[in-house]
Each structure stands twice: as structure tokens, then as C-alpha cells.
C-alpha positions in Angstrom: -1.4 -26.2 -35.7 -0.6 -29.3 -33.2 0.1 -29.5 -29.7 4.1 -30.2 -30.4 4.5 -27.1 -32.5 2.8 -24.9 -30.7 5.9 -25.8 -28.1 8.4 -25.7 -30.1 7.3 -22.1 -30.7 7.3 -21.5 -26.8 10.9 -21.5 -26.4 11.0 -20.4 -22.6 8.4 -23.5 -21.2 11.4 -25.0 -20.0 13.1 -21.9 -18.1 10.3 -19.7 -17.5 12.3 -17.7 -14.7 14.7 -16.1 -17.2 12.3 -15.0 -19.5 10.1 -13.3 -16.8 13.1 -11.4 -15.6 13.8 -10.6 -19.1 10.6 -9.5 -19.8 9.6 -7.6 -16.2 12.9 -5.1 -15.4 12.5 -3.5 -18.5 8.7 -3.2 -17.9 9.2 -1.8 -14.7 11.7 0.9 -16.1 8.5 1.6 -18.4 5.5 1.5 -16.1 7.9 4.1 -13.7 7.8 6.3 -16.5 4.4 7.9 -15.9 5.1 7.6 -11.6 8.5 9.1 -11.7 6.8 12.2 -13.8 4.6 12.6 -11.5 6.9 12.2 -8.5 9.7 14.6 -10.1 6.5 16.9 -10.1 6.0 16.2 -6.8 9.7 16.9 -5.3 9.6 19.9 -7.2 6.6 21.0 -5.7 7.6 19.9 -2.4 9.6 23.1 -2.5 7.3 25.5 -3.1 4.6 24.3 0.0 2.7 22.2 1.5 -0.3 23.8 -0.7 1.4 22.9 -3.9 2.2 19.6 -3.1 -1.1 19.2 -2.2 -2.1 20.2 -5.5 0.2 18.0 -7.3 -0.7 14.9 -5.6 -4.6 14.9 -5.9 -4.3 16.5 -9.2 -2.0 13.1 -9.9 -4.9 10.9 -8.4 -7.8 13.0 -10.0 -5.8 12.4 -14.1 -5.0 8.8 -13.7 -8.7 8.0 -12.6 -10.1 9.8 -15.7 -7.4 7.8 -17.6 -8.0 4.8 -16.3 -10.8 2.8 -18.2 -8.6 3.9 -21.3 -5.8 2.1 -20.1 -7.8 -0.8 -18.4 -9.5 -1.2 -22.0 -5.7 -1.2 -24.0 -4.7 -3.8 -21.3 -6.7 -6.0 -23.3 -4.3 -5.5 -26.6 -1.8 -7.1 -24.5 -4.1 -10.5 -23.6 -5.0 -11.0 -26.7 -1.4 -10.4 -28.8 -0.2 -12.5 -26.0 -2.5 -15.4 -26.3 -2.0 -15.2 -30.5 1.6 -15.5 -30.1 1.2 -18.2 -28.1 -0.3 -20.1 -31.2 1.6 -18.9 -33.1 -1.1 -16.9 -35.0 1.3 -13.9 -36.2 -1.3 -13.0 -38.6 -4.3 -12.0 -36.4 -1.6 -9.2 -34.6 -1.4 -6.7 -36.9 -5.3 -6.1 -36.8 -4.7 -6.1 -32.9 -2.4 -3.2 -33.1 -4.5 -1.4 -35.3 -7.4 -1.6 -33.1 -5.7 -0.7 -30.2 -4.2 2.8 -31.7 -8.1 3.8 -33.0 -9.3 2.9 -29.7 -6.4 4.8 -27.9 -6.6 8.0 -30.1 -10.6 7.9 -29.6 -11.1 7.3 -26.0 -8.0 9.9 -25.4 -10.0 12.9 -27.4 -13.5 12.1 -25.3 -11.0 12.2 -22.0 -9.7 15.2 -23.1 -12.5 17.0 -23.1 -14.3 15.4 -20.6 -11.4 16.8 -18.1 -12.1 20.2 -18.7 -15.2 19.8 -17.1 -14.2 17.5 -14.5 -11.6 20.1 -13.4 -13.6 23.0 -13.0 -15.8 21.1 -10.6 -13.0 19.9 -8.1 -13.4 22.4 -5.6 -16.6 20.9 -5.2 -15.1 17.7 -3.3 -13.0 20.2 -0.6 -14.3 23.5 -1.1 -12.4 24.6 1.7 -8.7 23.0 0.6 -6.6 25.8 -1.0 -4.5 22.3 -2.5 -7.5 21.5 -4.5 -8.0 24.6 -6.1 -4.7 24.6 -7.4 -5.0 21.5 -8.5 -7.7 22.4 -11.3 -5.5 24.2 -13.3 -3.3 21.5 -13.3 -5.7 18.6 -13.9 -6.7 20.9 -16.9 -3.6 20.3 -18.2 -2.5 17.3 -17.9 -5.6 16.1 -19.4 -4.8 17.8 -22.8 -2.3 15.3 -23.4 -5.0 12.4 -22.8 -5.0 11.2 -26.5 -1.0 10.3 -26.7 -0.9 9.2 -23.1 -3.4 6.5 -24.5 -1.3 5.9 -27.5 2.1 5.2 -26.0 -0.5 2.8 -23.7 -1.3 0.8 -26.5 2.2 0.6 -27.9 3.5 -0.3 -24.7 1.3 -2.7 -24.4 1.8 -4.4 -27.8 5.2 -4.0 -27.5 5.5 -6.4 -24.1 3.0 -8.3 -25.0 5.1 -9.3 -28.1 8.2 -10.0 -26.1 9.7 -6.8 -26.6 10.0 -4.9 -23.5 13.1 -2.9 -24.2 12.0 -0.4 -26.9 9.3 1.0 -23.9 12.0 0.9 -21.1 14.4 3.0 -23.6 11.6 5.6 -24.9 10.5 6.2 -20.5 13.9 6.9 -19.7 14.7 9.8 -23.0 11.3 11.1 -22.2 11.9 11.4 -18.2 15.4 12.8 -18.9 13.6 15.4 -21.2 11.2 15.7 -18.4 13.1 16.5 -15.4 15.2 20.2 -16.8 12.0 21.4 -18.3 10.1 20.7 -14.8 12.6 22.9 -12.9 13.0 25.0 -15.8 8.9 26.0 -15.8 8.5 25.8 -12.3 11.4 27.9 -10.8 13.1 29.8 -13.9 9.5 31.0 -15.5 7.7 30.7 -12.2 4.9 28.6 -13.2 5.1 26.8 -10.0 2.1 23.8 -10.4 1.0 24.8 -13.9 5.0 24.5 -15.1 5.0 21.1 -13.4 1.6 20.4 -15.5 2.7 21.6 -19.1 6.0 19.4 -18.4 4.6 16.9 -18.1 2.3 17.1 -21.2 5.3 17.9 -23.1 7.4 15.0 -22.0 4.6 12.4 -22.2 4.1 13.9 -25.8 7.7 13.1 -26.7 7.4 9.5 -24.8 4.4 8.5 -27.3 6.3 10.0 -30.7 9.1 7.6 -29.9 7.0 4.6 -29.5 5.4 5.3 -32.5 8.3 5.2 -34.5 9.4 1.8 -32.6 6.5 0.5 -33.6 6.3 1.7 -37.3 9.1 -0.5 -38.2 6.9 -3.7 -37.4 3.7 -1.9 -38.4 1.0 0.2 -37.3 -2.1 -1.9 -38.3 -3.9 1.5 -39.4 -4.4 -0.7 -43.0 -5.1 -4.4 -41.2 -7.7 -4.0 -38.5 -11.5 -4.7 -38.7 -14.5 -4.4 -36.7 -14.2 -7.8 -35.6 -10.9 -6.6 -34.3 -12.0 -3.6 -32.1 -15.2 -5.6 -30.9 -12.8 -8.4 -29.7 -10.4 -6.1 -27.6 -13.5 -3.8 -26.6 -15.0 -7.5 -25.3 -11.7 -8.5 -23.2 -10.8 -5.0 -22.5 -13.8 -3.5 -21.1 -13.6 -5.2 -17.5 -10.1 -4.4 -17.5 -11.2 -0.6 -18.2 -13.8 -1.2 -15.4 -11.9 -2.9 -12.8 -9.3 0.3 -13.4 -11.8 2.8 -13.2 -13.4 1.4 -10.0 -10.4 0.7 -8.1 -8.9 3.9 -8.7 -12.3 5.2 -8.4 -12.0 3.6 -4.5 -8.6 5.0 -4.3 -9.5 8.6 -5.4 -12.4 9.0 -2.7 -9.5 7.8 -0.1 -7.6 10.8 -1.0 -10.8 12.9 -1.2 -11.5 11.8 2.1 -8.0 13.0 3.6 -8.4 16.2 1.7 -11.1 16.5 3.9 -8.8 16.0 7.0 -6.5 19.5 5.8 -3.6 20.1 3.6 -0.7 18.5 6.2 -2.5 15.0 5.7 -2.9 15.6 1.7 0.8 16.1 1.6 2.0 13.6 3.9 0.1 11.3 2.0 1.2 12.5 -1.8 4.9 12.1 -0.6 4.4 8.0 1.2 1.9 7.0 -2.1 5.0 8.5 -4.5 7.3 7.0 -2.5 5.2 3.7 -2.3 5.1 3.3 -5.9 8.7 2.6 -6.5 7.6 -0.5 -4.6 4.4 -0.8 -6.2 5.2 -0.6 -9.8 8.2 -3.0 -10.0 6.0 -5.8 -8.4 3.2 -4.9 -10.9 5.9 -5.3 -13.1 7.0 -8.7 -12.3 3.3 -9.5 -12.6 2.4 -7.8 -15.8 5.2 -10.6 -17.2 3.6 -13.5 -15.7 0.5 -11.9 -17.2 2.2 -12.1 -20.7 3.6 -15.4 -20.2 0.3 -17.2 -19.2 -0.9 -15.8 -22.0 1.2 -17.3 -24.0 0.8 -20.7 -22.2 -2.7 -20.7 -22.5 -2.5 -19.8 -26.8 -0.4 -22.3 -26.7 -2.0 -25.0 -25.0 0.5 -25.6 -21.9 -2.2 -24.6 -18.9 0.1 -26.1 -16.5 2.7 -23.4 -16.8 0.2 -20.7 -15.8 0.6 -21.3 -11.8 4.5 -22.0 -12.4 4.7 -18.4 -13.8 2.4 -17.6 -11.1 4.6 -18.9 -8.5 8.0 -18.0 -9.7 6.2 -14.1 -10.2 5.3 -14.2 -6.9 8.1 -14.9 -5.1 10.0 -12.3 -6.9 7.5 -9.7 -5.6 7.5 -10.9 -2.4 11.4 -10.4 -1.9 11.2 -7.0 -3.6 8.5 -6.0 -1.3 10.4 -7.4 1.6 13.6 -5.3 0.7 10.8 -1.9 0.3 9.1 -2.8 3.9 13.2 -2.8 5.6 14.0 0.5 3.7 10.5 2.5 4.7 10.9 1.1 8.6 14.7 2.2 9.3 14.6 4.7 6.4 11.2 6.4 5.8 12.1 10.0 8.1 15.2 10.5 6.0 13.0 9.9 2.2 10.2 11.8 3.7 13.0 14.7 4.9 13.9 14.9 1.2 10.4 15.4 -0.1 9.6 18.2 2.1 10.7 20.5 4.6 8.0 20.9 6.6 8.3 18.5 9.4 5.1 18.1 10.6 4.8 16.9 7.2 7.9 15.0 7.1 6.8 12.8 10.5 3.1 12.0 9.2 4.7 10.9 5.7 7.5 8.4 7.7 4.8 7.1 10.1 2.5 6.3 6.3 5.5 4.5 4.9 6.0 2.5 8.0 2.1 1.6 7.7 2.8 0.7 3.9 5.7 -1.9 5.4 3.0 -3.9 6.6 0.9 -3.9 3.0 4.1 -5.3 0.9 3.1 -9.1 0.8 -0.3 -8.5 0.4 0.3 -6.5 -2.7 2.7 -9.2 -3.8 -0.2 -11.9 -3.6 -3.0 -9.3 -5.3 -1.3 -8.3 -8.5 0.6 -11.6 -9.3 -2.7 -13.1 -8.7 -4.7 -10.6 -10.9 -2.5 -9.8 -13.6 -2.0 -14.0 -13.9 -5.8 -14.6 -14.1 -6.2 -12.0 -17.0 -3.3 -13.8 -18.7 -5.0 -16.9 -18.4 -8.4 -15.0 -19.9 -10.2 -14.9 -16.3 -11.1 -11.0 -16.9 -14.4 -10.9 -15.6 -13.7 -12.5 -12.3 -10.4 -10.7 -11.8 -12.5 -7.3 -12.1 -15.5 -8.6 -10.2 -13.8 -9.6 -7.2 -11.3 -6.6 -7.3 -13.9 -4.2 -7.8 -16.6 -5.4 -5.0 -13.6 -5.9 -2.1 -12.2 -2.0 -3.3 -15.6 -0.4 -2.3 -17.1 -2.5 0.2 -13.4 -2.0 1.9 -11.7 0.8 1.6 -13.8 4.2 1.6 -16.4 3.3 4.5 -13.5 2.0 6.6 -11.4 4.7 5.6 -14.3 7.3 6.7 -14.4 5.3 10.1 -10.9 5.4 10.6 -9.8 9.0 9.5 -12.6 10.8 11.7 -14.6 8.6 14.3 -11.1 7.3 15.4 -9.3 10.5 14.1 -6.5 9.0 12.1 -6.7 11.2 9.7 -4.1 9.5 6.9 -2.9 7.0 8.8 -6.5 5.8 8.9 -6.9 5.4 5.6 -3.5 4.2 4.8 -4.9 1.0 7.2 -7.9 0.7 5.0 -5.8 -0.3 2.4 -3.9 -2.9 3.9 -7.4 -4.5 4.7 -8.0 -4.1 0.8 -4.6 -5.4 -0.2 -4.7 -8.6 2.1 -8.4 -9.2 1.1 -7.9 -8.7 -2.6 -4.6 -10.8 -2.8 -6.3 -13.8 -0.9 -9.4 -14.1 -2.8 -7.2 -13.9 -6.9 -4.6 -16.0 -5.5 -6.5 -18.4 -3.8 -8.6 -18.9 -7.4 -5.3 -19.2 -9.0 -3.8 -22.1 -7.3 -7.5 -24.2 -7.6 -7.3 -23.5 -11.5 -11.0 -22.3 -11.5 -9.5 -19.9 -14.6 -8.9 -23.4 -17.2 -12.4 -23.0 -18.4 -11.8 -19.5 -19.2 -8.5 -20.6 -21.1 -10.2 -23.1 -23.5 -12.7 -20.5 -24.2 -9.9 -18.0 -25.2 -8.2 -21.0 -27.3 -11.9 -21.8 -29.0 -12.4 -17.7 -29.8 -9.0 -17.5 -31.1 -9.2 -20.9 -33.6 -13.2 -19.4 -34.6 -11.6 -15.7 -35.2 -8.8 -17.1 -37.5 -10.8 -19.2 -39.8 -13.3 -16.3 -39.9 -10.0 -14.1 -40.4 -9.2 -16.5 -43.3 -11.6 -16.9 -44.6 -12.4 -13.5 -45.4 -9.5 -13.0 -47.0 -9.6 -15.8 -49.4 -9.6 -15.2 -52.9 -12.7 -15.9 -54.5 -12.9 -18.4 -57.6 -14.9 -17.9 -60.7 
């Protein structure tokens, strides 16, 4: 296909602004699906202790790490549906999709399982945190519901990536409307306390992937249309997303292992400030995850130059969200904290941590527009590579320094992570702006023009 249809077909090259914000609120309604479960588990929990709440928040921490590379890996659905779009090669998604569902339902059975295990050695990290213990039966739980938390993933994923971001904003809020009476229903009406707040959850996350199922069903499932080739090629771009996942939140995880080791009053403070931080968080990952998508689809298409445009106009959307989230946490932050808990030594650690997070917000802004963009544009490996390296060699020693050498405790480690944030968000962006990721993007373009003569070829009918 030529260079002029291939923009014909990319009807936004000219506005790109209105089709990110088209394609980022409803992603952010989506991505807060899976926080704002978690959080509605936490201010539940928030009544019951500062044990529970304890429990909840690095049980949270502990699930989302062992579904991480999962998730990372599925991310790579959404490059490559992206980049075929942008070339207008309809054909080759069907076998994406497909691919993306075996992998989701596979790698969510082996988490499964695997979590079982994981859980019953917890107490092992902070043998002498009662919040931890708790927190095995509900990492137990949670866990069971690995396979369609993978699933809904991968059709979330797809689903963006094909422009549709609605149908995933839509199936997040039924499922977190479902969520929120059974929480308070298990927790305080049967008295499951932390294991109602678990089994919730499950239940609603279960109902979240059904519905995105039957979205999807309409355009197809691909169960019929994929091939190895297919699963090898997402596996291939996937993987260091999966990696770069597993080892961030790896780094993140032995942050909050590290202030379990401070007591229970630091565990807490710091569940409440991260929940809290997320709603800051997540929509400017959002706004990124739709530049991601667009670059994509720039770079199928052949129209590089639009990559740092999307970049830019990504970024400064983040960075006046974040600006808006560092104003409320400063003059704000006591009064959120006040409604997450009642304990007030709990209440004045987790304001003083969101005034620390205040200082993080442009950092973050430059990180994951600057991340999310380079994957778009098919730099995966150095995305991960760089992410990874500045994660480890950051944030746990300094962290360890902080929290008891200088005894921080939590506010120690919340610094760490500004040095990760500004670190991380200077190296992606500043590779961004030089355009070191064009050679990446007319290797995607070559794989995707090999793949779909292959493609065709293979199904040709065969004379004679």
C-alpha cells in the first residue's frame, strides 16, 4: 500500500490532540478499574485497623507484581494491533487477538497457582508484621481470579489499541458498581473483614472480563484465526514489556517490604498516600498509553514525524493534570488521609507522603509519556532496559539508606522514588526528542510488510 493511502487512512494526522483526548479519558476510566477496587478495599479496610489496612495494601502490591509480566506481555497486543492499523493491515488483527486471549488464559492459570505458593511464604518477608499475615489469605484469593484478570487485559488492550476505548471505560465502571455493595456487604454484613474485601474483588473482576468478552465477540475472538507465528510475534514484542513490569514493580514491592519492616503505622500511612497517588498516576499513564497507540499508528503508517508531536501534546496534558494533583495533596492531603483512616498518627504520616508525592508529579509526567511513546514507536527493548536498570540501582538501596540509617521510615522511601521518577523520565524522554527510536520503527514497518506476505501467502489457494 503507498505512502498517500496509508494517510488517508490516518484520519487524526492532522488534529492529533482530539483524538488523544478521545482515546485517553475513557482509558483512564478503564485503567482505574483495577485501582479503585483496590482502593474501595482499602477504605473499607481502613475501618476495621490499621492491621487490616496493612493487609490490604501489601496484599495489593504483592498480586499486581505476580500479575505483572502477564500484563507487561499483553501490552504487546496493543503495539502490534496498533502499528497494523496504521497500515491498514485489518487482516493480520484477528490472529493478534487470538493470540493474546491463549496467552492470557495460559499465563493466568500458571499465576494462579503459582500464588498459592507465593502466599504461604509472605510472612517470611516481615515475620513479625501481624499486616502481613493477614495479608496471605488475601493474596490467596485474589490470585484465583488470575486467568480473567489477564483476559479482560488482553481485551482491553485490543480494544484501545483499535481505537475503541469506550466499551473498557463502560465494562470498569458496571463491574466497580457491582464491586463496591458486595465489598461492604462481605466485609461488615458477613464479617469477612480482609478475606470479604478479597472474594469481592475476584467476583467483580470476574464480571469485568465476561463483559469484555462479549464486547469483543461481536468483532471476533480470533480463537479460529491465530497461528504460531502470531503468539511468537507478541511473545517477541511483549516479553520486555512483561519484564520491564515485573522488575519495576519488583523494585516497588521490596520498597513496601522494606517499610513493612519499619511497623504497621508506616505500612498504612503508605497504602493510603500510594491509593490516593494513583488517581494521579493512572490518568497520566492514561494520557500516555494513547500517545502510545497513536505512535503506533504513525509508525505503521509511515508518518515518524508525528511520534514526538503526540509525544509532546501527551506530555503537556500530564503535566497539567499532575500540577492540579500536587495543589490538591499540599493544601488538601490531612483532610483525604482523615477519610481513609481514623487513626491519626496514621492520618499525619499519610498527609506528610502525599505532600512528598507533590514533588514527584512532573517527573512522572516525563517518565511514562516518554515510555509508553517509545514502545509505540517499537523501542521496547530500550524502554525496559533503561527503566529496569535506574528502578534497582535507585530505589531499594536508597530507600534502605533512607528509611533506617536516616530513620525516615516511609517518608524515606517515598524520596527514593522521586529520585527514580526524575531519573527515569529524563533518560526515555531525552531519547525521545533525539529520535534514537526511528530505527526501531522501520524495523517494525519491515516485520509487519515480511509477516503479511508470509500471512498471504499461506493462505493462498493452491493451483493444480
Amino acid at each position: 500500500m503507498n505512502t498517500e493511502n496509508q494517510r488517508d487512512k490516518l484520519r487524526w494526522r492532522r488534529k492529533p490532540l482530539p483524538e488523544l483526548v478521545r482515546l485517553a479519558w475513557p482509558i483512564m476510566v478503564s485503567m482505574l478499574s483495577y485501582s479503585v477496587m483496590t482502593l474501595v478495599d482499602t477504605l473499607f479496610a481502613g475501618r476495621l485497623g490499621a492491621v487490616a489496612l496493612g493487609a490490604v495494601g501489601f496484599g495489593g502490591v504483592i498480586t499486581f507484581t505476580l500479575l505483572c509480566f502477564g500484563i507487561g506481555v499483553l501490552q504487546g497486543g496493543k503495539v502490534l494491533v496498533a502499528q497494523a492499523v496504521g497500515a491498514s493491515r485489518h487482516d493480520r488483527i484477528p490472529g493478534y487477538i487470538g493470540a493474546a486471549l491463549v496467552i492470557a488464559v495460559g499465563f493466568g492459570g500458571f499465576t494462579a497457582i503459582a500464588g498459592q505458593l507465593v502466599a504461604l511464604g509472605l510472612p517470611a518477608l516481615a515475620d513479625d508484621s501481624a499486616a502481613v499475615h493477614v495479608a496471605q489469605r488475601y493474596v490467596a484469593i485474589r490470585l484465583l481470579g488470575a486467568p480473567l484478570v489477564l483476559v479482560a487485559f488482553a481485551v482491553r488492550e485490543i480494544r484501545c489499541a483499535l481505537g475503541d476505548s469506550r466499551s473498557p471505560m463502560r465494562t470498569a465502571l458496571i463491574a466497580n458498581g457491582f464491586h463496591i455493595p458486595l465489598n461492604a456487604t462481605l466485609i461488615f454484613g458477613l464479617h469477612l473483614g480482609v478475606t470479604g474485601a478479597a472474594i469481592s474483588t475476584v467476583i467483580a473482576q470476574s464480571l469485568e472480563a465476561a463483559l469484555l468478552l462479549l464486547v469483543q465477540r461481536k468483532d471476533g475472538l480470533g480463537l479460529g484465526a491465530w497461528m504460531r507465528r502470531d503468539v511468537v510475534d507478541l511473545w517477541h514484542t511483549g516479553t520486555p514489556l512483561g519484564l520491564e513490569r515485573l522488575f519495576n514493580v519488583g523494585s516497588f514491592s521490596a520498597l513496601v517490604t522494606l517499610i513493612a519492616r519499619v511497623g504497621d503505622r508506616d505500612l498504612a500511612a503508605h497504602q493510603i498516600a500510594n491509593q490516593v497517588n494513583l488517581f494521579a498516576v493512572l490518568p497520566m499513564l492514561a494520557i500516555a498509553e494513547a500517545s502510545g497507540v497513536l505512535a503506533g499508528q504513525a509508525v505503521g503508517a509511515n508518518e515518524d514525524a508525528l511520534v514526538r508531536r503526540v509525544a509532546r501534546l501527551g506530555l503537556v496534558a500530564a503535566l497539567i493534570f499532575g500540577a492540579l494533583c500536587a495543589v490538591v495533596y499540599v493544601f488538601v492531603g490531612t483532610l483525604i488521609a482523615g477519610e481513609l483512616t481514623s487513626d491519626h498518627d496514621v492520618q499525619a504520616l499519610a498527609a506528610r507522603l502525599l505532600r512528598i508525592a507533590a514533588g514527584f508529579q512532573p517527573f512522572v509526567a516525563l517518565y511514562v509519556v516518554g515510555a509508553s511513546t517509545l514502545r509505540g514507536a517499537g523501542d521496547v527493548r530500550y524502554a525496559t532496559i533503561a527503566m529496569v536498570t535506574i528502578a534497582w540501582i535507585i530505589t531499594p538501596p536508597l530507600a534502605a539508606l533512607l528509611c533506617f540509617h536516616f530513620h525516615l521510615g516511609a517518608a524515606g522511601g517515598w524520596i527514593a522514588l522521586i529520585c527514580e521518577w526524575a531519573a527515569g523520565g529524563i533518560v526515555l524522554y531525552t531519547r525521545l526528542e533525539r529520535g534514537r527510536w526511528m530505527p526501531h520503527a522501520e524495523r517494525a514497518r519491515a516485520r509487519l510488510a515480511e509477516e503479511s506476505a508470509d500471512w498471504d501467502a499461506a493462505r493462498a489457494p493452491v493451483s493444480g
